[in-house]
N, CA, C and O atoms as a printed pandas DataFrame, in Angstrom:
     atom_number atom_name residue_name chain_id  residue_number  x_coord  y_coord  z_coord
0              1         N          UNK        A               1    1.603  -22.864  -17.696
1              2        CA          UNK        A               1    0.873  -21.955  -16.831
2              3         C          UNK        A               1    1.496  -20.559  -16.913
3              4         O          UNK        A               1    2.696  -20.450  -17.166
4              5         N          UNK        A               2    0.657  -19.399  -16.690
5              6        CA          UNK        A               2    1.026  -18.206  -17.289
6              7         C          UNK        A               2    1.399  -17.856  -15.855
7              8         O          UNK        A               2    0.677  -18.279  -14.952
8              9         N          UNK        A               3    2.973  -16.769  -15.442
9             10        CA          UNK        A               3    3.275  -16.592  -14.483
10            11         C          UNK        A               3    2.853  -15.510  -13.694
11            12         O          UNK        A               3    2.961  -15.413  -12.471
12            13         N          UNK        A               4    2.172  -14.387  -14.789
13            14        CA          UNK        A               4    1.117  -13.831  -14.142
14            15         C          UNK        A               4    0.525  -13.611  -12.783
15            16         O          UNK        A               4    0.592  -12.844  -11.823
16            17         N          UNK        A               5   -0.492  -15.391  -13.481
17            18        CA          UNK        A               5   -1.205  -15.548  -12.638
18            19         C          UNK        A               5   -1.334  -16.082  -11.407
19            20         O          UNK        A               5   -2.315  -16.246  -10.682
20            21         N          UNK        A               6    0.104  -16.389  -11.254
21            22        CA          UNK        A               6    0.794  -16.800   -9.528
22            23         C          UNK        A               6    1.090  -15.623   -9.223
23            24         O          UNK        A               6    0.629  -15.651   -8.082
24            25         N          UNK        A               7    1.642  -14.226   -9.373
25            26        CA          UNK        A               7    2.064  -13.194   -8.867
26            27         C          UNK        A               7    1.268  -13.009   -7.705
27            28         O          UNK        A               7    0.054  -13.213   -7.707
28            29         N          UNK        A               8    1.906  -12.632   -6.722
29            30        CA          UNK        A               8    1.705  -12.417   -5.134
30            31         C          UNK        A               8    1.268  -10.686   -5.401
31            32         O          UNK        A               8    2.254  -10.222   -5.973
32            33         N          UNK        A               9    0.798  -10.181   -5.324
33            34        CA          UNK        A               9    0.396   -8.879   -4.377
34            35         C          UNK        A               9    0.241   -8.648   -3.203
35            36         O          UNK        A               9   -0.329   -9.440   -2.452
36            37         N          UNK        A              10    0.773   -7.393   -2.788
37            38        CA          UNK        A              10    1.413   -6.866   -1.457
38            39         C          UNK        A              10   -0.034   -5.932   -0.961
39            40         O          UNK        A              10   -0.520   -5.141   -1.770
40            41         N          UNK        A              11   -0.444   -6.050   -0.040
41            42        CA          UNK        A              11   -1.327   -4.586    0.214
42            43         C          UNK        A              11   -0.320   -4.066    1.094
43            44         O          UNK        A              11    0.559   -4.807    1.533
44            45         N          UNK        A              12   -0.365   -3.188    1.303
45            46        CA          UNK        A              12    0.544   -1.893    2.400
46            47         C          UNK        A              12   -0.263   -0.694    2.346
47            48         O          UNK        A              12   -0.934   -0.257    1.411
48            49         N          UNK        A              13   -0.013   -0.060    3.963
49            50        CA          UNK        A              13   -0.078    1.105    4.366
50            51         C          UNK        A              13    1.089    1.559    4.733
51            52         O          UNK        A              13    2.015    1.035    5.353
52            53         N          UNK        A              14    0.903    2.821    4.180
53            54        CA          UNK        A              14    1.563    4.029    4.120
54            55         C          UNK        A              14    1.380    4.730    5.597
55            56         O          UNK        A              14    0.196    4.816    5.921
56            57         N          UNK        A              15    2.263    5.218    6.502
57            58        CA          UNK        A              15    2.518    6.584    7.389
58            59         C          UNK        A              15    3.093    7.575    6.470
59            60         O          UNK        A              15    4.196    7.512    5.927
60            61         N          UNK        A              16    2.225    8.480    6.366
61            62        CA          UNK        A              16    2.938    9.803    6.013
62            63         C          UNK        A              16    3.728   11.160    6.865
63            64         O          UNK        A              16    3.625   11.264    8.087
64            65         N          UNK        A              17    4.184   11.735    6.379
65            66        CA          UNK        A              17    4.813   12.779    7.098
66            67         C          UNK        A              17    4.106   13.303    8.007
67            68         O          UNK        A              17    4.455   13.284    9.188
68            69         N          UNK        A              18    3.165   13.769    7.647
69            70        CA          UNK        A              18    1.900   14.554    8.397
70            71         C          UNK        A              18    1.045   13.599    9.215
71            72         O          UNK        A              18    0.051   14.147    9.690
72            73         N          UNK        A              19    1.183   12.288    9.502
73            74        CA          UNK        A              19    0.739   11.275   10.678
74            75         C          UNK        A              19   -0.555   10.953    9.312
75            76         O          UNK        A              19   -1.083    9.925    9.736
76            77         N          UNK        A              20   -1.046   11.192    8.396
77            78        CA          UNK        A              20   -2.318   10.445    7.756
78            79         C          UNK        A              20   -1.343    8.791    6.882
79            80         O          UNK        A              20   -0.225    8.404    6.541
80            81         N          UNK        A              21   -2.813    8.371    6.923
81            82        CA          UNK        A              21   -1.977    6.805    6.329
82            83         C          UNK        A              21   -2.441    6.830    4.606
83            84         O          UNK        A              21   -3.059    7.721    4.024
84            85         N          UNK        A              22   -1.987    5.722    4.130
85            86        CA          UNK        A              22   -2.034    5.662    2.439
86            87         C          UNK        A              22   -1.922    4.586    2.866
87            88         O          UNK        A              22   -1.217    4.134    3.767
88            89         N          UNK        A              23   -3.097    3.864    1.784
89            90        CA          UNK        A              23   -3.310    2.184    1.281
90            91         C          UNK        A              23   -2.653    1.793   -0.150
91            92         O          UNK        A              23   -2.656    2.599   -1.080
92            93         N          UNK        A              24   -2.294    0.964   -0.218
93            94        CA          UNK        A              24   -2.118    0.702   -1.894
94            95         C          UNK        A              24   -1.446   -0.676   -2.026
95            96         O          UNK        A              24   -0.858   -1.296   -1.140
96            97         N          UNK        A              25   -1.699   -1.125   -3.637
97            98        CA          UNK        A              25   -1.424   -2.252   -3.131
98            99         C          UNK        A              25   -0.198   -2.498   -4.313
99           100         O          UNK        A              25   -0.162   -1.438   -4.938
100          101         N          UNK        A              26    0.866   -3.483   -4.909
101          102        CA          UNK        A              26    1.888   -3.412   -5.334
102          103         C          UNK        A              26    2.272   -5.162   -5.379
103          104         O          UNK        A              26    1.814   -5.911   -4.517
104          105         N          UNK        A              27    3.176   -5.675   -6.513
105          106        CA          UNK        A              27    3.867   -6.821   -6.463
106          107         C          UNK        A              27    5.542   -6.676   -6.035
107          108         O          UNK        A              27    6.310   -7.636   -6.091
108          109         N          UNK        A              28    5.893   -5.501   -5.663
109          110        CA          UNK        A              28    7.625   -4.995   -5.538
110          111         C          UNK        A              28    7.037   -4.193   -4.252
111          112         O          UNK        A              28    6.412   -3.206   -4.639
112          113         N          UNK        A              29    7.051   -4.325   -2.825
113          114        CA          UNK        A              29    7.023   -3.271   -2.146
114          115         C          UNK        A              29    8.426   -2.497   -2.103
115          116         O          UNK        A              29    8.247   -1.282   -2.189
116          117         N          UNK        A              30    9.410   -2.766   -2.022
117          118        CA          UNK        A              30   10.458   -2.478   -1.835
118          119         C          UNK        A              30   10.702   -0.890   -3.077
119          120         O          UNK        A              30   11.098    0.223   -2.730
120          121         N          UNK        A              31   10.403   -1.226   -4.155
121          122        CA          UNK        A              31   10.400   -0.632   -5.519
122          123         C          UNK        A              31    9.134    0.394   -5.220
123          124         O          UNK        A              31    9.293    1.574   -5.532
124          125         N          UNK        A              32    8.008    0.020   -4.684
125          126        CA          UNK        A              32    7.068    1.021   -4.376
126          127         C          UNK        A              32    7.629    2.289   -3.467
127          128         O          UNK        A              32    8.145    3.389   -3.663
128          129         N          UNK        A              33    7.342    1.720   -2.697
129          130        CA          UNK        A              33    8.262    2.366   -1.245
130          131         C          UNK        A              33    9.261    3.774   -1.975
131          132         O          UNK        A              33    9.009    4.970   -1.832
132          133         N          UNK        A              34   10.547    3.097   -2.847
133          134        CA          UNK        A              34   11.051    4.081   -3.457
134          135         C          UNK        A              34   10.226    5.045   -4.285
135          136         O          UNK        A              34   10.528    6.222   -4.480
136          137         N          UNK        A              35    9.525    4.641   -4.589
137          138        CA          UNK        A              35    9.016    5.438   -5.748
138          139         C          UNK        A              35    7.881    6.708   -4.743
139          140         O          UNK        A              35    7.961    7.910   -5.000
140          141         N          UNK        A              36    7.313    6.396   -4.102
141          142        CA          UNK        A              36    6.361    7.085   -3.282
142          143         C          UNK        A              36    7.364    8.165   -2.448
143          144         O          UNK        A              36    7.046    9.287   -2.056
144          145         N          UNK        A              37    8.569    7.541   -2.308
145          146        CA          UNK        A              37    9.929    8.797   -1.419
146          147         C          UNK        A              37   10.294    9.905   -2.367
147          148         O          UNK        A              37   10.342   11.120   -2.176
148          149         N          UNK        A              38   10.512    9.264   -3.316
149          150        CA          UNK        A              38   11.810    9.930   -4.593
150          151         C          UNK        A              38   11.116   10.138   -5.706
151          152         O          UNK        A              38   11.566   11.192   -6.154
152          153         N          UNK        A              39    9.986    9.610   -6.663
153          154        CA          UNK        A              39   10.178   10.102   -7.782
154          155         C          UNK        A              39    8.577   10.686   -8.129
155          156         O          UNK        A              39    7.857   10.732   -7.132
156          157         N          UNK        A              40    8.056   11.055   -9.201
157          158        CA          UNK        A              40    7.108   11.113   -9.586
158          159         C          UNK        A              40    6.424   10.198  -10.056
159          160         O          UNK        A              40    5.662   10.641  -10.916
160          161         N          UNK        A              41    6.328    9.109   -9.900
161          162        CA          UNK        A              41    5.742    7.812   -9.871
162          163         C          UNK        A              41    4.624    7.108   -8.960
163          164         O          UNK        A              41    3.636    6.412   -9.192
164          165         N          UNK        A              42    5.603    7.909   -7.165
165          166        CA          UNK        A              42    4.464    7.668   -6.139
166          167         C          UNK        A              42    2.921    8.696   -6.471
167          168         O          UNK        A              42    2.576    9.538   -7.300
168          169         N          UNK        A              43    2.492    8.203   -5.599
169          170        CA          UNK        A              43    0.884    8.608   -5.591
170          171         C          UNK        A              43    0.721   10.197   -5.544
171          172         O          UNK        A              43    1.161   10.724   -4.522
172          173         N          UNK        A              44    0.376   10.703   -6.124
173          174        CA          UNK        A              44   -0.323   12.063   -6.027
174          175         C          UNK        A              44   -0.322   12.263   -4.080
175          176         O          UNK        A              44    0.299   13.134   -3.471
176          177         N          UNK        A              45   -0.704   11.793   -3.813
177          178        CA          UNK        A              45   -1.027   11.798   -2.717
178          179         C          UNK        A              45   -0.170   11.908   -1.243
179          180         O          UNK        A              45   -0.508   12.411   -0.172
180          181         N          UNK        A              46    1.076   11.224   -1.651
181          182        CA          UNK        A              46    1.854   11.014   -0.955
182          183         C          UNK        A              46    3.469   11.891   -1.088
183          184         O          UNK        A              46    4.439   12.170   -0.383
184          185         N          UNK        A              47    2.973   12.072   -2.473
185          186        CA          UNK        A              47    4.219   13.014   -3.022
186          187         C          UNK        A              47    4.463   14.137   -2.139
187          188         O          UNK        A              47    5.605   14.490   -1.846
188          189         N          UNK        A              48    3.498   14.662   -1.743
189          190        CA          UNK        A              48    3.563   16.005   -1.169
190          191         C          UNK        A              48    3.540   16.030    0.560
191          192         O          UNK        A              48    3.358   17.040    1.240
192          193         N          UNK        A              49    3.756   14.750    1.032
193          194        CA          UNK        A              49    3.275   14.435    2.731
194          195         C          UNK        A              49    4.879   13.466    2.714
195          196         O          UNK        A              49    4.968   12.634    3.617
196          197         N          UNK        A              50    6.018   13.566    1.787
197          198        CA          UNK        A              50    6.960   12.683    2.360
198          199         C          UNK        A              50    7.889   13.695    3.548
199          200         O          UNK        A              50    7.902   14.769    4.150
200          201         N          UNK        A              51    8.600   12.418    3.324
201          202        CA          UNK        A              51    8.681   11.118    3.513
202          203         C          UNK        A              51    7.654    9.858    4.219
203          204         O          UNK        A              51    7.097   10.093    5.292
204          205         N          UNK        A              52    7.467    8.538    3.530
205          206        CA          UNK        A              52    6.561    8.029    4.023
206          207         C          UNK        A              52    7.324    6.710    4.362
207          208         O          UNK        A              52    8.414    6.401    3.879
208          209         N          UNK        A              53    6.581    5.952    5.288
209          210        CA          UNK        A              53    6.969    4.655    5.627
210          211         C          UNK        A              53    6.009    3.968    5.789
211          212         O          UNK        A              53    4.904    4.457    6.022
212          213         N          UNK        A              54    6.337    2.023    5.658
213          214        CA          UNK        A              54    5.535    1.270    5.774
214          215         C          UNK        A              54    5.366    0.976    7.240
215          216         O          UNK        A              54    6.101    0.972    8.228
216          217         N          UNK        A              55    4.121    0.734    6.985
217          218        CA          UNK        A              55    3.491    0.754    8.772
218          219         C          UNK        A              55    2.538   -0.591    8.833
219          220         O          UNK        A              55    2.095   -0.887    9.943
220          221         N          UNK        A              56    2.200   -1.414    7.715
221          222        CA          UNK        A              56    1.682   -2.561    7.460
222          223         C          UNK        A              56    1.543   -3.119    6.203
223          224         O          UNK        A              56    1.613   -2.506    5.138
224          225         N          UNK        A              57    1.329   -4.396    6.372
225          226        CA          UNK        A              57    1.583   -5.004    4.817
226          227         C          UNK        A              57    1.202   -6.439    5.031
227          228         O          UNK        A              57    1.405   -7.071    6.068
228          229         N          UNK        A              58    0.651   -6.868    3.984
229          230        CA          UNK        A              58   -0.225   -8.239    4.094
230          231         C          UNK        A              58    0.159   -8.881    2.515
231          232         O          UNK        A              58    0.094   -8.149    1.527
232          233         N          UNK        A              59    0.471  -10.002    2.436
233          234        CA          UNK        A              59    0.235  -10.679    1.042
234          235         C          UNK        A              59   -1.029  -11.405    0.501
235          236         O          UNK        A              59   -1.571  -12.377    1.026
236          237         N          UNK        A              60   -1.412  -10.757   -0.655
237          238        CA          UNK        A              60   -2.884  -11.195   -1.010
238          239         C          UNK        A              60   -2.362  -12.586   -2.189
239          240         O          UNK        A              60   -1.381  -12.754   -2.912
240          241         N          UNK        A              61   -3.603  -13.380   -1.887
241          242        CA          UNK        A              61   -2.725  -14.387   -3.099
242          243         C          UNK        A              61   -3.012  -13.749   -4.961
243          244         O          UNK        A              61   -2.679  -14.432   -5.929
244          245         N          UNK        A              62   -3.653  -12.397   -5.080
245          246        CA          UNK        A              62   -3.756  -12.149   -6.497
246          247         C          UNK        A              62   -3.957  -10.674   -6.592
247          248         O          UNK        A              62   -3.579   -9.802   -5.811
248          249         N          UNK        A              63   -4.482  -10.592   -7.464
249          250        CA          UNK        A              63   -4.656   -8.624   -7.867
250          251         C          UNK        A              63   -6.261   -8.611   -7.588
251          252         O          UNK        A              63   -6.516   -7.485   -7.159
252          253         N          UNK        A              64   -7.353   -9.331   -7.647
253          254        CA          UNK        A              64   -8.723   -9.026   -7.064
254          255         C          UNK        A              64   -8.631   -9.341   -6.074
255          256         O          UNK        A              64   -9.493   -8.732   -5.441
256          257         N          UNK        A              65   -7.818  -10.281   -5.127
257          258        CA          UNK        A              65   -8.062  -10.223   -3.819
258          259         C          UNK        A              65   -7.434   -9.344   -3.172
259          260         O          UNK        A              65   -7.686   -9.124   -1.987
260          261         N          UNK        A              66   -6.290   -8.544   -4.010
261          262        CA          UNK        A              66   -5.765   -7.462   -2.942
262          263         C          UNK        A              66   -6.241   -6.437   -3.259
263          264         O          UNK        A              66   -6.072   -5.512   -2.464
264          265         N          UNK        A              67   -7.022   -6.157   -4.523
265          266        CA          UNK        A              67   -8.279   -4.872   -4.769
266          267         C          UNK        A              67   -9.145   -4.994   -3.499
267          268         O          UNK        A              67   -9.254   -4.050   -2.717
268          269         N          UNK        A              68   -9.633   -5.940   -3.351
269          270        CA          UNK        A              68  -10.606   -6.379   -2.617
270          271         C          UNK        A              68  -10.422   -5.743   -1.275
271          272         O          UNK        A              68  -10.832   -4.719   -0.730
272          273         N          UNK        A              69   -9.744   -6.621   -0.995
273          274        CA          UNK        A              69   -8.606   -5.976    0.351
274          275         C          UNK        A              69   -8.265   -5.014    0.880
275          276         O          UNK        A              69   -8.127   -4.845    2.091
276          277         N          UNK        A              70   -8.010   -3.939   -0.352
277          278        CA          UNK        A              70   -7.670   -2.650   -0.204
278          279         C          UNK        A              70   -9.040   -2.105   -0.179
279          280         O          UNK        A              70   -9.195   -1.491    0.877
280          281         N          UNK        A              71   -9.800   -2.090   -0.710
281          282        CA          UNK        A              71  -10.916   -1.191   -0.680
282          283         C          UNK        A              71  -11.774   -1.267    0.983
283          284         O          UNK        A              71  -12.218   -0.407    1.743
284          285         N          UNK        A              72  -11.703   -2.741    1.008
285          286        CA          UNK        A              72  -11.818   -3.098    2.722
286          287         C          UNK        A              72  -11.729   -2.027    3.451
287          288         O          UNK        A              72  -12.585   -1.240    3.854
288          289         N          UNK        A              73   -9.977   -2.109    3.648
289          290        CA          UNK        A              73   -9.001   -1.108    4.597
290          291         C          UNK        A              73   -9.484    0.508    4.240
291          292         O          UNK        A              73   -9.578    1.283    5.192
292          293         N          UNK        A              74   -9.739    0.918    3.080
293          294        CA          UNK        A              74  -10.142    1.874    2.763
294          295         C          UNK        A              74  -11.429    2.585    3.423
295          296         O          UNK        A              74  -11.663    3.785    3.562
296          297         N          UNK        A              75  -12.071    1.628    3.730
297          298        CA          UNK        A              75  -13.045    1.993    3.890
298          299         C          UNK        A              75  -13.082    2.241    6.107
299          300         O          UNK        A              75  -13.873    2.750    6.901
300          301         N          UNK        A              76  -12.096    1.716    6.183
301          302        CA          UNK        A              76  -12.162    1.172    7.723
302          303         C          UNK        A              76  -11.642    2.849    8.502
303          304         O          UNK        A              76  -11.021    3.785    7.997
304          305         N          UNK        A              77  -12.209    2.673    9.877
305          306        CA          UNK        A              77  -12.296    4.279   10.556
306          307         C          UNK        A              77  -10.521    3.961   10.531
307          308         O          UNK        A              77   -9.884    2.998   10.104
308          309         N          UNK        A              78  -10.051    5.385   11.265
309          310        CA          UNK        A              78   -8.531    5.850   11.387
310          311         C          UNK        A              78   -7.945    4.412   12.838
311          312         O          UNK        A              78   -6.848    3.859   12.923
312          313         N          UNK        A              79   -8.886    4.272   13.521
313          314        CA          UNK        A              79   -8.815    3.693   14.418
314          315         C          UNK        A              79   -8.642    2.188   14.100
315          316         O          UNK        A              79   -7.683    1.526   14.498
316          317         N          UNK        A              80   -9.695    1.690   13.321
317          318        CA          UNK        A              80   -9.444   -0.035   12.828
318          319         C          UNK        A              80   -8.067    0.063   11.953
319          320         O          UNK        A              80   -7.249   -0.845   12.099
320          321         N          UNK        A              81   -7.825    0.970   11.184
321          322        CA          UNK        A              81   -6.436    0.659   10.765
322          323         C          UNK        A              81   -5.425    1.005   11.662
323          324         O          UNK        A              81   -4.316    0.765   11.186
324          325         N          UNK        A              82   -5.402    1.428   12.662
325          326        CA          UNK        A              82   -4.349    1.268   13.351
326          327         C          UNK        A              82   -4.425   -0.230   14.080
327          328         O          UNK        A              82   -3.394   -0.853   14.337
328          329         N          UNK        A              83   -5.419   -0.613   14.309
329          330        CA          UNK        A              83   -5.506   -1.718   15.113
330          331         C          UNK        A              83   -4.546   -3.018   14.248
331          332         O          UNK        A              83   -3.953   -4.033   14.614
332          333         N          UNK        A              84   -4.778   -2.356   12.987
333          334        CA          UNK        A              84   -3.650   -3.775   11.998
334          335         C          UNK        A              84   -2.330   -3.528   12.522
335          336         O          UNK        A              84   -1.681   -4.492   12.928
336          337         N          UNK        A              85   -1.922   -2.552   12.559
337          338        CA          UNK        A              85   -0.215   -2.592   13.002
338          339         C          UNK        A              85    0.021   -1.872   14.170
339          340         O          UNK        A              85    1.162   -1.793   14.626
C-alpha cells in the first residue's frame, strides 16, 4: 500500500496580525506555521499581515477531503468561522 495515500491532512486557520483569518490546508502544521512567520514560502497573503497564529485546525482523512473542507470554510461569513474556534 502506497503511504501517500494514508497521509492525514491538517485544515487550519490562520489569525493574522491585522485580526483577518487565512484557511489552508497542510500535512506538517507545525512546519507550515513556520513557514507563513519566517520565510518566503508562507502565503502571499500572510507574508505581509505577520505574525500569524493558529486559531483552528481539524484533521481531514485525505487531500480531497481537506480541499473540500477548505473551500467549505472559505466560503463561510467572518462570523461562522469564528463560531469553529
Amino acid at each position: 500500500m502506497n503511504n501517500l495515500s494514508t497521509t492525514s491532512y491538517i485544515l487550519y486557520i490562520l489569525k493574522c496580525n491585522d485580526e483577518t483569518l487565512y484557511t489552508g490546508i497542510t500535512t506538517n502544521l507545525e512546519k507550515r506555521l513556520k513557514e507563513h512567520n519566517t520565510s518566503d514560502k508562507g502565503a502571499k497573503y500572510t507574508r505581509y499581515r505577520r505574525p500569524v497564529e493558529v486559531v483552528y485546525q481539524e484533521l481531514c482523512e485525505d487531500r480531497s477531503s481537506a480541499l473540500k473542507r477548505e473551500l467549505t470554510i472559505k466560503k463561510m461569513s467572518r462570523q461562522q468561522k469564528n463560531a469553529l474556534f
